[in-house]
N, C-alpha and C positions, 0 to 999 in steps of 0.2 A: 420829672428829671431826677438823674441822682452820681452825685459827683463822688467819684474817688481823689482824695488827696492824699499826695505822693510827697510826703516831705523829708529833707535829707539834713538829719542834724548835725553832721560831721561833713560838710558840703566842700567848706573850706577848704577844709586838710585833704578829700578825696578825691579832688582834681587833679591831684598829685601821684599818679597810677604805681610809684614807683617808694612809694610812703611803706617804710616796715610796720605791720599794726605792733607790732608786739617789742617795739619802742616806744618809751614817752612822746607826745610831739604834740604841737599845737598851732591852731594858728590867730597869729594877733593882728586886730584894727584900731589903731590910734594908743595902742601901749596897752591893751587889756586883751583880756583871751575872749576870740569870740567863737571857739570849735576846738576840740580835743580831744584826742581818742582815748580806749576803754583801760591802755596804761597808764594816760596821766589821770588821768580821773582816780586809780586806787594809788599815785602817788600823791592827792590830799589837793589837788590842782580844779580851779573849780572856774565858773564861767563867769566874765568880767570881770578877774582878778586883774592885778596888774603885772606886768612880766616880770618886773622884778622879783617880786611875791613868788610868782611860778618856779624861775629861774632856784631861788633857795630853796624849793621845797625838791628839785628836781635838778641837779646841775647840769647831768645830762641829756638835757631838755632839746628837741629839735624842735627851732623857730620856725615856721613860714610865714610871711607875711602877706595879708588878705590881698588879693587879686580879683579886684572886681569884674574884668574885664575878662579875665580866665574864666571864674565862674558862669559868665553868661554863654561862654560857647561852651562849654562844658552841660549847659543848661539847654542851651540850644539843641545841642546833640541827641539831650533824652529824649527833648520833645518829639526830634523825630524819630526817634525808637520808639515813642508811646504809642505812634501810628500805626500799630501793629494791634494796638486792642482797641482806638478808639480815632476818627477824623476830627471829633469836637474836643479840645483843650486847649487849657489858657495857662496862664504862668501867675501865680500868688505873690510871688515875692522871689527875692533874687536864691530859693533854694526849697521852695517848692510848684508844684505842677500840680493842675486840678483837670481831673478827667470826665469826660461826660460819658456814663458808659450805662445809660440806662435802655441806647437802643440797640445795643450789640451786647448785651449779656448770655443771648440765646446763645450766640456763637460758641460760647466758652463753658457751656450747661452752665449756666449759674452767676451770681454775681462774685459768691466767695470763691469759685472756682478761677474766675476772671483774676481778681484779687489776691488769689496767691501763683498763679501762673504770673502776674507782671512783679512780684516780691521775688517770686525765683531768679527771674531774668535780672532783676538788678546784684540780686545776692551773687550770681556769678560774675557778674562786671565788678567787681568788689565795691558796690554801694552799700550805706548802711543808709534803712529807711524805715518813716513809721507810715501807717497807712490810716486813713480810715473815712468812711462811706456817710453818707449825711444828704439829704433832698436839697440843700443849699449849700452853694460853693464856702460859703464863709463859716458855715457850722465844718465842714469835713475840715477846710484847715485847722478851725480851734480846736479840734478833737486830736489831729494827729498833732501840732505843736505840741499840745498838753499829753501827750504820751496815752491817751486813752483810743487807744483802736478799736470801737465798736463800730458796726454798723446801725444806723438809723433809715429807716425807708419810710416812715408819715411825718409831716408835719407836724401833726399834733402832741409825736415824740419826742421833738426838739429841747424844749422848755428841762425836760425832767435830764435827757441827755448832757444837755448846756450847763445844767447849776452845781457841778463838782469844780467843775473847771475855776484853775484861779483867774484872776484878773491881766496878768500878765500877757494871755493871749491875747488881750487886746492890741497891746502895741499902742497903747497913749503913751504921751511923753512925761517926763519927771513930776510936773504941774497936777494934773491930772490924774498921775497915779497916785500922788499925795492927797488931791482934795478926796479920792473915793476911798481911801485908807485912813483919814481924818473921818467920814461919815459911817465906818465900819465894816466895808464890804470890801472881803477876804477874796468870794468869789461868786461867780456868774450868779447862783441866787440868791446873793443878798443885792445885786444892781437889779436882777429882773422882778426884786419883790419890791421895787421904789416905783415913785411916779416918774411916770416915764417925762410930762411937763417937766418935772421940778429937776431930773436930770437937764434934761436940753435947755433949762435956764442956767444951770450950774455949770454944764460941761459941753453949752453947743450944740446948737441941730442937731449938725452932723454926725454926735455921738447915737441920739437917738435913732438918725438916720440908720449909723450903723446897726445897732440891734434887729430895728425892725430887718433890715436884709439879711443878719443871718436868723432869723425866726422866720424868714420866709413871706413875711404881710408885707414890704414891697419887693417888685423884682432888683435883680442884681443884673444888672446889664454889663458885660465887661467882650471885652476885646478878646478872639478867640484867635490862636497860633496860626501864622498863618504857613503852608508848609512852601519850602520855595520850588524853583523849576528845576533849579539842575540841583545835581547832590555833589557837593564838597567839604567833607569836612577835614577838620588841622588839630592834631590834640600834641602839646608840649611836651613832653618826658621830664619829671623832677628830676633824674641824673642823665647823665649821657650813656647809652647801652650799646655795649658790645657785642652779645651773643644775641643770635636768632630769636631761642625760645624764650628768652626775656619779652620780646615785643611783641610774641603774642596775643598775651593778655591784654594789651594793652589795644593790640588793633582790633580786637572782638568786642571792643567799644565803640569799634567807627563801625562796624561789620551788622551790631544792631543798629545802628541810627540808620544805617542804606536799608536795611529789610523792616524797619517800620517809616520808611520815606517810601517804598518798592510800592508796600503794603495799600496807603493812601494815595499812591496814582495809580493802584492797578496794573502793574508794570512790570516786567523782568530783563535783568540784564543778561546778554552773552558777554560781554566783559569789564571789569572795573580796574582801576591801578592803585596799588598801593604805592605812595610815594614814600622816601626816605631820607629826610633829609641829614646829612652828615654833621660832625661837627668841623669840617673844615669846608661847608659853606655847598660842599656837593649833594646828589639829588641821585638816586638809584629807583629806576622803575620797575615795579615790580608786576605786570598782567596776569589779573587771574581770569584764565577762559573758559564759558562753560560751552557746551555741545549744544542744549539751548534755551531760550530765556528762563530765567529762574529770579525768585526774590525768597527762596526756600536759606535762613539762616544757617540752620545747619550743612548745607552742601558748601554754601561759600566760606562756611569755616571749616570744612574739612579741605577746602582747594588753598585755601590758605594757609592752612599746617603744613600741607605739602609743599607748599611754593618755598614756604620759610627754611623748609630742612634743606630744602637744595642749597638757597640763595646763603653763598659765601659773602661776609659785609669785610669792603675794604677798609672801612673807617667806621668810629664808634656814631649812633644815632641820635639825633637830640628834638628830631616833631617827626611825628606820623603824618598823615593823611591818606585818605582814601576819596577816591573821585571816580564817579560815573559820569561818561563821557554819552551815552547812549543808553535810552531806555526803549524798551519797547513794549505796545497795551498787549496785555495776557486776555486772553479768553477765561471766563471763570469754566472749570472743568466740574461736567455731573457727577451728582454720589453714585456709586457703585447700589444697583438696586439688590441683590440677593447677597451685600458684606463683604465681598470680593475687594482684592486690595488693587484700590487705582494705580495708574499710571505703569511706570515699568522701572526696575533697576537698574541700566542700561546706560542711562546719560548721566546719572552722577559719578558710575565706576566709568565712564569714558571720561570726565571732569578729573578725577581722580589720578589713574593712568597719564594723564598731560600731563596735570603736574608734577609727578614724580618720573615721566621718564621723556618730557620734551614734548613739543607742537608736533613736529617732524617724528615722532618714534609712533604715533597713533592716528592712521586713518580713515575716511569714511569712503565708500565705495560709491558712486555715482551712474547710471545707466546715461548710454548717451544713443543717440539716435542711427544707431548703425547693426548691419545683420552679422556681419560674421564677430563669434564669439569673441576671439584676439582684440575687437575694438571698441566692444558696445557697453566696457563696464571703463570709468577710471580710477584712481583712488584720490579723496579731496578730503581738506582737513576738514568740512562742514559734516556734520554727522550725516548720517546716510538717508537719503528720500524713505517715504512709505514704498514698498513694492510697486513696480508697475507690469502690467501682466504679462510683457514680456521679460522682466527680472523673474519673477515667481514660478516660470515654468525653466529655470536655466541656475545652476549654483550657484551658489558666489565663491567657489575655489577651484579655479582653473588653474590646471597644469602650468606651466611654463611653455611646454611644449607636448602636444600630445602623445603619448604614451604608445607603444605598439603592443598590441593584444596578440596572443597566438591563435588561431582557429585553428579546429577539427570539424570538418566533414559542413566546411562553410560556416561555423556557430563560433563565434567568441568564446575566449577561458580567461578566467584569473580563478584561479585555484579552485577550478572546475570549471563548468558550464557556469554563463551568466544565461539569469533569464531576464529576456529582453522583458518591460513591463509598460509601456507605453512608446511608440513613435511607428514610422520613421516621421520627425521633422527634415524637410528638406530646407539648405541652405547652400543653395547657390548666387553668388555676388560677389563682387570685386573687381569683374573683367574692366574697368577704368585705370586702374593702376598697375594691371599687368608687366612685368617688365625693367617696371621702374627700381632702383636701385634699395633695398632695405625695406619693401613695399609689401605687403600680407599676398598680393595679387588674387587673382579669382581663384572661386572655393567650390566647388561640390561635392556637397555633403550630408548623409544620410543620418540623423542623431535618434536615438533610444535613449530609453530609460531602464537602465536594466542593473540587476538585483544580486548577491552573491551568495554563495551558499553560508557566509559568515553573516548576513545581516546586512552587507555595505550595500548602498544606493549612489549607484555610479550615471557619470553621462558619458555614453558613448559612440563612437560615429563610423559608420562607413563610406570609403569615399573607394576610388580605383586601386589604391594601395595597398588597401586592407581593413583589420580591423583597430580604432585605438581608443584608449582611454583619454578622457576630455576635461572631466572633473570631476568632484564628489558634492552631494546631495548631505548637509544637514544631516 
């Protein structure tokens, strides 16, 4: 096994989507700083100061105060974005995440490959994180705590990895960090060059316990995320927001959690709702539709740029959400065997086109079980069936009404002779509605396939009338 830890040392303060970095700011738990970003920190502001302390060294200091409750959805949220590289993870502490990615690193070429494809994705959600790789979930935390991002892949690496690291990674309480700083040990090997006995008589089992689990001699058994059924997530706004493209960003945080939630059930949406809720207590819904199922991130954030430049807000915003109401299981689709690029371009620019010009301004063409041309197609807002073979031998852009062709010497012209190039298809039906008021009535009708001297590929049809143009061919 080989765990990535994903740790966020500025967790506090970057729940807060709407936090200027390039202000002082901090956030305090019980009157001491426990997260700060990269201005207070060169304003002389340091961690577990007390606020007052901070406050002098910084007057214009922005306070938040620890939200525990925020952080765990906020935590909640990545886990399911991390389902995007991995189904197996567990959560370390209330602000970092441990990934098991030892059996999908193929996926990603590589494991540093994996590694900085999921650095990227948080660096645009604007997370700040440190990372790092270790065979045991409790060595990759102490590594990215301690600020040392290497990777470790043997066991037998650990030891020499482990002993820079100070003691602080441990996480003992005041007692304990006292009695190992009263026997001299700065950090991890000066504890792993003692007897491990005469620790666990001095500092408890379960100190030793600990070591041995992160050196790997016993297992680590822990509670692995469990991902849920339906997908809802809620993220706060630190101020209230007016304009559109402010809430983008911020909703491209719920937009990964849904496509690493998509990702680990296998699943894709045709639609999700971005909720909005106001600060005068109202609720604007926002659908974004696609043509068809998808958990492709990139497409639903470009449906959602688009949804947002439309969407005028009556009132300023103060929580997001996004919910998927409906999933549906994807078929895993084959690689292209000679490099060819899958799929088609097709149903994201028709995702696209909705959104920027309405449900109603874009639709899909339907075949329906009838002969004559006037009835056998419809238009429906579901994207368009595969061919069926009586679509494939017939356009898809019919006149309004058939067009009259001139003949010479019995042959059809449009700006010459047409050459007929396949038919006649006979269509005759309709005699049941004969009569009837607004009714197509009965048809006979001779149709060609025929050719112009410009290149055009027309359908055209003879009936007792003459000759007419029907539709155009692709």
């Amino acid at each position: 096994m080989l765990w990535l830890a994903l740790y966020f040392p500025r967790f506090a303060l970057e729940v807060f989507p709407s936090e200027q970095p390039d202000w002082p700011a901090v956030a305090v738990w019980r009157e001491r700083v426990c997260a700060l970003n990269p201005a207070a920190a060169q304003a002389g502001i340091a961690l577990g100061q007390r606020l007052s302390s901070a406050l002098g060294l910084a007057p214009g200091l922005r306070v938040r105060s620890r939200e525990t409750a925020r952080e765990a959805a906020a935590l909640y949220g990545l886990a399911c974005w991390a389902g995007r590289f991995t189904p197996q993870l567990c959560m370390q502490s209330n602000d970092c995440m441990l990934l098991e990615v030892a059996g999908c690193e193929r996926l990603f070429g590589g494991y540093e490959k994996l590694r900085q494809a999921a650095l990227q994705a948080l660096f645009e959600q604007g997370w700040s994180v440190r990372s790092a790789l270790a065979p045991t979930p409790l060595a990759a935390y102490w590594l990215a705590l301690a600020g040392d991002e290497q990777s470790v892949f043997d066991l037998p690496q650990l030891p020499a990895a482990l002993a820079p690291l100070p003691c602080a990674v441990l996480g003992l309480d005041e007692a304990r960090s006292k009695l190992l700083r009263a026997i001299g040990a700065q950090c991890l090997q000066d504890v792993l060059a003692l007897p491990r006995a005469g620790l666990a008589q001095r500092l408890g089992a379960e100190f030793s316990v600990l070591l041995a689990r992160a050196l790997g001699e016993v297992p680590d058994l822990r509670a692995h995320f469990v991902f849920p059924e339906h997908f809802l997530q809620r993220i706060e706004l630190g101020a209230a927001i007016s304009q559109t493209q402010a809430l983008l960003f911020v909703a491209r945080r719920l937009v990964s959690a849904l496509s690493g939630w998509l990702a680990v059930r296998m699943r894709g949406i045709r639609e999700c709702v971005l909720l909005l809720e106001h600060a005068d207590r109202t609720q604007t819904r926002l659908p974004l539709r696609f043509s068809e199922a998808t958990r492709d991130i990139a497409r639903i954030e470009r449906v959602l740029r688009e949804s947002l430049e439309r969407l005028v807000l009556r009132a300023s915003v103060e929580y997001l959400a996004l919910q998927a109401e409906e999933a549906e299981l994807l078929t895993p689709s084959s690689a292209a065997l000679f490099g060819e690029l899958p799929g088609s371009a097709l149903p994201p620019l028709i995702d696209r086109l909705r959104a920027r010009l309405g449900d109603a301004a874009v639709c899909g063409l339907q075949a329906l079980p009838a002969h004559r041309p006037e009835l056998a197609s419809a238009s429906t807002s579901r994207p368009a069936p595969r061919q069926t073979p009586v679509m494939a031998q017939r356009p898809r852009w019919l006149l309004a009404r058939p067009l009259p062709l001139p003949e010479i010497a019995g042959a059809p012209q449009r700006d010459g002779p047409l050459n007929l190039l396949a038919g006649p298809e006979r269509i005759e039906s309709g005699w049941w509605d004969a009569g009837e008021a607004g009714a197509l009535g009965e048809l006979r009708r001779d149709y060609f396939v025929a050719l112009t001297r410009r290149g055009e590929c027309l359908w055209v049809f003879r009936d007792a009338e003459g000759w007419f143009l029907h539709g155009f061919f692709a």
